[in-house]
N, C-alpha and C positions, 0 to 999 in steps of 0.2 A: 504494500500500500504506500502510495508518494506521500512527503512528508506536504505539508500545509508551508511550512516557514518560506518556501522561495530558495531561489540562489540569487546569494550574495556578490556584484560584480562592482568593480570600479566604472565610471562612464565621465564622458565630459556631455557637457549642457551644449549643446550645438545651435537651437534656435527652440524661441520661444512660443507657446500659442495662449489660445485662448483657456480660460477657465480653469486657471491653476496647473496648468498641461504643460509639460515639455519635452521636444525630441532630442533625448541623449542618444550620443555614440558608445557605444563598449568597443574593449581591445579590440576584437577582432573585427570590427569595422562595422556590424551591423549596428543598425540605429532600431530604435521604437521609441514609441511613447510613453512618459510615465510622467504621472501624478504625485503631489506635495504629498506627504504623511498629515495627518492632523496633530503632530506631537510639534514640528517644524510651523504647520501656520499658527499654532498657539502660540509658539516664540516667537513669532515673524521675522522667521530667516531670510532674509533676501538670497532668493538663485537668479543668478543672470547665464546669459551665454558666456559661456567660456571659464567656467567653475567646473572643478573635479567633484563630483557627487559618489554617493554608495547607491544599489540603486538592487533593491528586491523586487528579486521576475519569476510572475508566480506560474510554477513547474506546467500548470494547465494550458496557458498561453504566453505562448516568449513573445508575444510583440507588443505588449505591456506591461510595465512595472511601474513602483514606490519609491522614490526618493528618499529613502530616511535617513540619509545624514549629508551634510557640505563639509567634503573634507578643508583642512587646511591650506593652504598656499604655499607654504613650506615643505609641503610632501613632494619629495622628487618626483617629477613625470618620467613615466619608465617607456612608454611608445608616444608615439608620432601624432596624435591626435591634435595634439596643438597647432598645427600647422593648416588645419581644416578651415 
């Protein structure tokens, strides 16, 4: 039986949409869509394009996920994504 939690990936925020929405890229270059956590709009985290985010993509549908966390800016970038 699949677990419920998701997997867990690094992504960058590529472009913005409507209704709390945004399309991140992961490593390997696919992109999807994923939505604010509600723990994030309570603290009103600002994500822009071009922030490293954490980003739970739940096992049922990979071309949606959760945003739950904005990493730091001090975290080394390990691939190429920056240059998109």
């Amino acid at each position: 039986m699949p677990t419920r939690d998701g997997l867990k990936e690094q992504a960058l925020v590529v472009e913005r949409l409507s209704m709390a929405r945004f399309r991140v890229e992961l490593a390997g270059g696919r992109r999807l869509s994923a939505t604010v956590s509600g723990r994030l709009r309570l603290n009103f985290t600002r994500i822009a394009p071009g922030h490293r985010v954490l980003v739970s993509v739940s096992p049922y549908d990979l071309n949606q996920g959760t945003i739950i966390q904005r990493l730091p800016e001090s975290q080394p970038d390990t691939d190429n994504l920056q240059n998109r």
